[in-house]
Z-matrix of the N, CA and C atoms (Angstrom, degrees):
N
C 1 1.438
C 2 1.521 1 109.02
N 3 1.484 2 121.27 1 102.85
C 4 1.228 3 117.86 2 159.28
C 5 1.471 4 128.78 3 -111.09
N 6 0.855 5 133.46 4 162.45
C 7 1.778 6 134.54 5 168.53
C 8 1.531 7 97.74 6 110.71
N 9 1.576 8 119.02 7 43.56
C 10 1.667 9 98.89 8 -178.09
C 11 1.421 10 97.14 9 -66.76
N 12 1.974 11 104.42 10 163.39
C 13 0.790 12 120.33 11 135.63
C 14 1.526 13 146.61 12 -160.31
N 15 1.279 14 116.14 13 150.81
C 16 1.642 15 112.77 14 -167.14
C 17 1.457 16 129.81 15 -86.78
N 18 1.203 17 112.16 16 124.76
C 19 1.409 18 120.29 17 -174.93
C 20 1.987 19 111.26 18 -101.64
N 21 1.323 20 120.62 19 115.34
C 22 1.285 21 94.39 20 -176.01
C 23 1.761 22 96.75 21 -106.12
N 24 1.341 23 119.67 22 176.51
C 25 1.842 24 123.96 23 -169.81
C 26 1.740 25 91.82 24 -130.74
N 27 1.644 26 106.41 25 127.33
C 28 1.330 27 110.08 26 159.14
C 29 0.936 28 118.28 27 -155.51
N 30 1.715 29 126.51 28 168.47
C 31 1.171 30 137.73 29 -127.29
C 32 1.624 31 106.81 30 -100.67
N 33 1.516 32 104.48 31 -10.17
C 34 1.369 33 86.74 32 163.39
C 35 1.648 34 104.11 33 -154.22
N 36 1.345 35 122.93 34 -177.31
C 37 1.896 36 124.93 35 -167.19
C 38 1.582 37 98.43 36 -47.60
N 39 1.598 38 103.96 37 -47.85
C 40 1.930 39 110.56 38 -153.07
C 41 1.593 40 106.46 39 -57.22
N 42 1.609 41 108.24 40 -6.18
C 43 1.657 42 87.20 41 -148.14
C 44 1.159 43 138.44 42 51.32
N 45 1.340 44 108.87 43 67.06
C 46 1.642 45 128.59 44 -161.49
C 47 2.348 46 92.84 45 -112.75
N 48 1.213 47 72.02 46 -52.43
C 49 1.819 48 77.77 47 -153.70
C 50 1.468 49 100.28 48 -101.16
N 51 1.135 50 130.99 49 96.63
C 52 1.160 51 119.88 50 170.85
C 53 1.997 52 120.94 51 -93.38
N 54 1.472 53 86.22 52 111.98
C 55 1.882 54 94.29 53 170.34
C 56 0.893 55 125.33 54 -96.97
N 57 1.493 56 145.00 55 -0.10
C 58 1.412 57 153.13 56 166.55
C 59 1.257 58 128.06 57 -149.74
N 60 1.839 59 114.08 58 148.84
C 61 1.340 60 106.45 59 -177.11
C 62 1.384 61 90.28 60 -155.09
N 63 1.571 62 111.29 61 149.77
C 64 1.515 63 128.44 62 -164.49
C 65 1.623 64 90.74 63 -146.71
N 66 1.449 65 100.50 64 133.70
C 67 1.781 66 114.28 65 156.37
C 68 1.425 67 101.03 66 -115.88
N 69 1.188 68 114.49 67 164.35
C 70 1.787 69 122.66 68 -166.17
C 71 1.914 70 92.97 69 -179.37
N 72 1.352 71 94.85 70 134.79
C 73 1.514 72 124.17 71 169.28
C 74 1.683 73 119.03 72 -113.10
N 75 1.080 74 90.53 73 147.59
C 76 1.626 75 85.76 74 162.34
C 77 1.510 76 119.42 75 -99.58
N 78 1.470 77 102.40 76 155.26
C 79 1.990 78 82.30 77 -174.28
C 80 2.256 79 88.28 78 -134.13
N 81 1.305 80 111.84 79 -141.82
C 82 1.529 81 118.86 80 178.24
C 83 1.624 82 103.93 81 -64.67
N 84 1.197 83 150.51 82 -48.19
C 85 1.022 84 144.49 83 -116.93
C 86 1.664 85 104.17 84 -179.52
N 87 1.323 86 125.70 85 -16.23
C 88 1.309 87 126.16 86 -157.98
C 89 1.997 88 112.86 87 -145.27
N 90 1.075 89 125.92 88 143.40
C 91 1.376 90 132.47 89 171.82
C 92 1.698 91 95.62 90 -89.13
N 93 1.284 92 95.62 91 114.00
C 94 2.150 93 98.65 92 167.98
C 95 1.049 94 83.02 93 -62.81
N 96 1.257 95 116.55 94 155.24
C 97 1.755 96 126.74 95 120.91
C 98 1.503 97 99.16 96 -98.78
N 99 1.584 98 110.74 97 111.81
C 100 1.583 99 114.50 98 155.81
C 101 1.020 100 137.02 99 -70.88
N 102 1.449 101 123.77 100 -13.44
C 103 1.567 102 139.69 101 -157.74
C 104 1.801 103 119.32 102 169.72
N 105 1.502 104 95.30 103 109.73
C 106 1.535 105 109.49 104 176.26
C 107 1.217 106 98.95 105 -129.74
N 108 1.285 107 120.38 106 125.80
C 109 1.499 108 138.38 107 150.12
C 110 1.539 109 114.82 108 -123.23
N 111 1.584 110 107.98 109 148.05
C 112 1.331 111 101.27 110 -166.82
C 113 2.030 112 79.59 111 -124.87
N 114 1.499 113 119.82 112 121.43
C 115 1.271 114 130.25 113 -151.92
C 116 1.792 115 89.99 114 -107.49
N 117 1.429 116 131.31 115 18.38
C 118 1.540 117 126.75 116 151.01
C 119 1.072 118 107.19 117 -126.55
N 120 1.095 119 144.32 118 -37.86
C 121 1.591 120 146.56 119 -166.38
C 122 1.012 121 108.86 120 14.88
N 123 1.612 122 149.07 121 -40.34
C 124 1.317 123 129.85 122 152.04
C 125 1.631 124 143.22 123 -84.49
N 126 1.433 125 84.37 124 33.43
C 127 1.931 126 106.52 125 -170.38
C 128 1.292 127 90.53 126 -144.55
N 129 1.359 128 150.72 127 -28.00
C 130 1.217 129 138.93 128 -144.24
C 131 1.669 130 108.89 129 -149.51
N 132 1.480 131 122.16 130 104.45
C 133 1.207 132 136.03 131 -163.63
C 134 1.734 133 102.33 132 -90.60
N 135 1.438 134 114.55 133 108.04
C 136 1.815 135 97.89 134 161.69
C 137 1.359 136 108.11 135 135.21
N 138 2.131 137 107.22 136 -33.17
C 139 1.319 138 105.30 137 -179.82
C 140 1.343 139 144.04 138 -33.85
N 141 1.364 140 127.28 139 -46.18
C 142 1.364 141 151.22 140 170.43
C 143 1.524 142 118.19 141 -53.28
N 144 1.866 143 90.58 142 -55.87
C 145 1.613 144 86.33 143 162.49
C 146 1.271 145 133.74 144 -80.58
N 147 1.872 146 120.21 145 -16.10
C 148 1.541 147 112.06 146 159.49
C 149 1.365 148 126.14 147 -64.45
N 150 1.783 149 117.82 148 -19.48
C 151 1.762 150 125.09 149 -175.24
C 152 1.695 151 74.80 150 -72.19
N 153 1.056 152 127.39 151 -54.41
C 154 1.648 153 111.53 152 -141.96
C 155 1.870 154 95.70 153 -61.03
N 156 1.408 155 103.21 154 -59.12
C 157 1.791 156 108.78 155 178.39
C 158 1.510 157 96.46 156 -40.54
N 159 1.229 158 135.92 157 -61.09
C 160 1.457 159 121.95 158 -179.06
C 161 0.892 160 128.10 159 -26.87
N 162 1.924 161 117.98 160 -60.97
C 163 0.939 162 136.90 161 -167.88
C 164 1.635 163 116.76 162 -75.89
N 165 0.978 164 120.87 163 -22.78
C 166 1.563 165 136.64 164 177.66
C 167 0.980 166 124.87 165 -87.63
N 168 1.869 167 110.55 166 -22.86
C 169 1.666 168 118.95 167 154.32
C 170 1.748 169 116.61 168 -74.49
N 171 1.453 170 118.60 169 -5.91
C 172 1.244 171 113.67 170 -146.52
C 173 1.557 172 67.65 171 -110.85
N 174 1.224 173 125.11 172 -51.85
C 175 1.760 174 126.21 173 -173.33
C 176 1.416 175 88.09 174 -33.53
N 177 1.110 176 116.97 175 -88.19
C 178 1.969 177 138.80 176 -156.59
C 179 1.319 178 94.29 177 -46.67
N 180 1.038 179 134.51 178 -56.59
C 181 1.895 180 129.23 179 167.24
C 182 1.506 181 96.72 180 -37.01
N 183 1.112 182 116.55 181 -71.18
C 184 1.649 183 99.65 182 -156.41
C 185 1.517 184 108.28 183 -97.96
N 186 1.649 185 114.27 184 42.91
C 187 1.830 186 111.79 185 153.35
C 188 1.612 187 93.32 186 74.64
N 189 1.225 188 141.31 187 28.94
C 190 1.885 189 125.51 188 -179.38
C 191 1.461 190 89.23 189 -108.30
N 192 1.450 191 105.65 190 142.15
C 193 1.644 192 112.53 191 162.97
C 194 1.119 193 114.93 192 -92.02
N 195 1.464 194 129.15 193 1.39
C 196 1.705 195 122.81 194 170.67
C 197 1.807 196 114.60 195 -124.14
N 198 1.307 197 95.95 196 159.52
C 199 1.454 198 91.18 197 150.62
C 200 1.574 199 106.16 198 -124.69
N 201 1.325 200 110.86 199 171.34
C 202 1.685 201 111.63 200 -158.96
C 203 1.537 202 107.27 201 -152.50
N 204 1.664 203 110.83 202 166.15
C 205 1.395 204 98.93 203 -179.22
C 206 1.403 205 116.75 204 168.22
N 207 1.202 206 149.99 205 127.95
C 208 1.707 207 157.99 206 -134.38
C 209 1.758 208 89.94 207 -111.42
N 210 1.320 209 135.95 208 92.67
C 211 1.140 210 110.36 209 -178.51
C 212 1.855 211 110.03 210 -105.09
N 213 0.899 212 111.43 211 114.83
C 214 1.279 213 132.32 212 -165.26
C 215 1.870 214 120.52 213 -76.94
N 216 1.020 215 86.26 214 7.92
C 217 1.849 216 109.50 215 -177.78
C 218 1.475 217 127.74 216 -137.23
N 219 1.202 218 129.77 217 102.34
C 220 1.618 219 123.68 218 -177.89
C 221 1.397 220 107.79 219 -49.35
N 222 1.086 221 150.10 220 -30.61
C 223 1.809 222 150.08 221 171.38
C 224 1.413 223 101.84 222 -61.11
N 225 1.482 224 113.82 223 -51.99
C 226 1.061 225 112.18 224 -172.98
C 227 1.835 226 127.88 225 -71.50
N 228 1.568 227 87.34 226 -26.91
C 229 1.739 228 113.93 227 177.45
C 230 1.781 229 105.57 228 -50.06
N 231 1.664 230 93.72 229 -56.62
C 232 1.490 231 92.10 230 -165.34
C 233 1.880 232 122.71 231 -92.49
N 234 1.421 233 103.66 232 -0.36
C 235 1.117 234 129.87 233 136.54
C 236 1.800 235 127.47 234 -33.37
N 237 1.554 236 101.86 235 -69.27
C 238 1.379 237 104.63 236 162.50
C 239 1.476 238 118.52 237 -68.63
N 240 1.169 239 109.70 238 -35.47
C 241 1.520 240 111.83 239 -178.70
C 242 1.530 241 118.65 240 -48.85
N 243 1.335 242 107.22 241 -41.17
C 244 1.474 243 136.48 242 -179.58
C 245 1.527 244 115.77 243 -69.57
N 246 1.593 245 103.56 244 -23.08
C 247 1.626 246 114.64 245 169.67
C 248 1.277 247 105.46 246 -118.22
N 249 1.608 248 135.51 247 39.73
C 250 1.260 249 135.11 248 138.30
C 251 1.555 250 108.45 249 106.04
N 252 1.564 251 123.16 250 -4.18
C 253 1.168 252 127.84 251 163.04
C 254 1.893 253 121.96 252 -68.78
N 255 0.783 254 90.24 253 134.71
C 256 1.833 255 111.17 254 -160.03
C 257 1.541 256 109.46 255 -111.26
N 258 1.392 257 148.81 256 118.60
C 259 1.288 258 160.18 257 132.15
C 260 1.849 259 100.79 258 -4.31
N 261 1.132 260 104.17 259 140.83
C 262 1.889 261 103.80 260 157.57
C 263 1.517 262 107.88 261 -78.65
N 264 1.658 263 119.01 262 -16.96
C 265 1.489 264 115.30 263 -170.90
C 266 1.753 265 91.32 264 -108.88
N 267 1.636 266 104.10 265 131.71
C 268 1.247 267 114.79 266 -174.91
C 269 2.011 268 102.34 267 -71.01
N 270 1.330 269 107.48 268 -40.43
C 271 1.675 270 106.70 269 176.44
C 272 1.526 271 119.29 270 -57.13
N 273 1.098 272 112.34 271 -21.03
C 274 1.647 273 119.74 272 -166.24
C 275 2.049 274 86.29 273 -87.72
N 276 1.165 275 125.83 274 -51.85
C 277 1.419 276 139.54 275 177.17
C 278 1.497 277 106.01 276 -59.40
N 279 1.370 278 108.49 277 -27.38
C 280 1.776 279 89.05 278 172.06
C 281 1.437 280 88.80 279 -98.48
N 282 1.413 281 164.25 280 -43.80
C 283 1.229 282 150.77 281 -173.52
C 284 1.288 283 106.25 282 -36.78
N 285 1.460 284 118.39 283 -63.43
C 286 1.119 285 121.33 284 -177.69
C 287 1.497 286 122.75 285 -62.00
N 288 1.092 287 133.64 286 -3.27
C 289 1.471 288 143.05 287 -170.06
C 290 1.765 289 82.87 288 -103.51
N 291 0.836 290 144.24 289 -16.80
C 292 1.383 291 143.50 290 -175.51
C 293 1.427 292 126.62 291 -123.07
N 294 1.038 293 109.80 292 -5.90
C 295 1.509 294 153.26 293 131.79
C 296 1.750 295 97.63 294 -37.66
N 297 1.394 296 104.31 295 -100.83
C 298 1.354 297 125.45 296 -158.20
C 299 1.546 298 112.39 297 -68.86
N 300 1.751 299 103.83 298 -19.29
C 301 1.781 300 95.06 299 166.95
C 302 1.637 301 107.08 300 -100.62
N 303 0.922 302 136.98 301 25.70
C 304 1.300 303 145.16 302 178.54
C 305 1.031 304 123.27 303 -160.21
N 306 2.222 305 120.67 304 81.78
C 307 1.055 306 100.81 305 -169.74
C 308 2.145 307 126.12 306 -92.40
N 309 1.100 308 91.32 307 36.82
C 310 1.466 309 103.71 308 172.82
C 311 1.572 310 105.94 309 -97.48
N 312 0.976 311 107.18 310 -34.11
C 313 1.736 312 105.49 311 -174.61
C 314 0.960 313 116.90 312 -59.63
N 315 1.310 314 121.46 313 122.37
C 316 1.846 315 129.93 314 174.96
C 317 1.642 316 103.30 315 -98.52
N 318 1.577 317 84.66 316 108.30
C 319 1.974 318 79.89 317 156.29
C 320 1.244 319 129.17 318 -91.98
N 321 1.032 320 111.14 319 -168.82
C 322 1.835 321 131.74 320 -171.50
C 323 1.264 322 103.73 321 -98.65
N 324 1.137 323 120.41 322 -42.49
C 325 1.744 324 131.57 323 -141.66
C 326 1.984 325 95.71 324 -95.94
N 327 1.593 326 111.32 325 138.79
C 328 1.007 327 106.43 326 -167.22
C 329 1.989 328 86.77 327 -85.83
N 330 0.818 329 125.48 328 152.25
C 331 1.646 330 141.90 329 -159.08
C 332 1.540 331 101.85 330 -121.63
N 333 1.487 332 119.89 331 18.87
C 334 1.293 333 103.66 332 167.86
C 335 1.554 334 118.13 333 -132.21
N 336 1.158 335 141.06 334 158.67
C 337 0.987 336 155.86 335 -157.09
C 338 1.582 337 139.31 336 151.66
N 339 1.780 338 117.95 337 -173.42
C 340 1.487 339 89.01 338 165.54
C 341 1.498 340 133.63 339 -70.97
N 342 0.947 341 124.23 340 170.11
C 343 1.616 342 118.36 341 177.84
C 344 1.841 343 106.91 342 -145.69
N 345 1.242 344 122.61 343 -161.67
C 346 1.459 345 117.47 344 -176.45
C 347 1.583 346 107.51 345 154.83
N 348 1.354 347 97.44 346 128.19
C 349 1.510 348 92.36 347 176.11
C 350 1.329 349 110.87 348 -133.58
């Protein structure tokens, strides 16, 4: 994967406040996202899902049929899940569907990995 690149999101023209930052590669078939952090998350409603719209306009610019991504956090797992990112293992994708409609349920299954939608 070469050609990263970083997009950061802020709250106003000057680039004063910065609340988000995304790296993303291109690879055969897919836009990585290498790195999303959303730097208010408790001041700032939407971030995560505007890097993702970023990133999915920048896919369709450059011809990729996926977007893709190693997500290294169960919050963050079902997060993507919730914006259309999918497990390669169909059991880990129904955990998480049971997961996210039941939030008392504790699973077994570690819920992170790659995903791609």
């Amino acid at each position: 994967m070469g050609n990263a690149q970083s997009v950061s999101l802020f709250t106003d023209a000057n680039e004063r406040n910065k609340v988000g930052a995304m790296t993303v590669a291109p690879g055969r078939n897919s836009l990585r996202i290498l790195s999303i952090e959303n730097l208010g998350r408790s001041r700032y409603k939407g971030v995560g899902t505007a890097m993702i719209e970023v990133a999915d306009h920048t896919r369709q610019s450059a011809g990729l049929s996926k977007l893709s991504l190693l997500s290294q956090d169960e919050g963050a797992s079902a997060f993507f899940y919730k914006k259309g990112f999918r497990f390669a293992d169909e059991g880990k994708n129904a955990e998480m569907r049971t997961v996210i409609s039941n939030p008392r349920y504790v699973s077994d299954e570690i819920l992170m990995g790659e995903m791609e939608r």
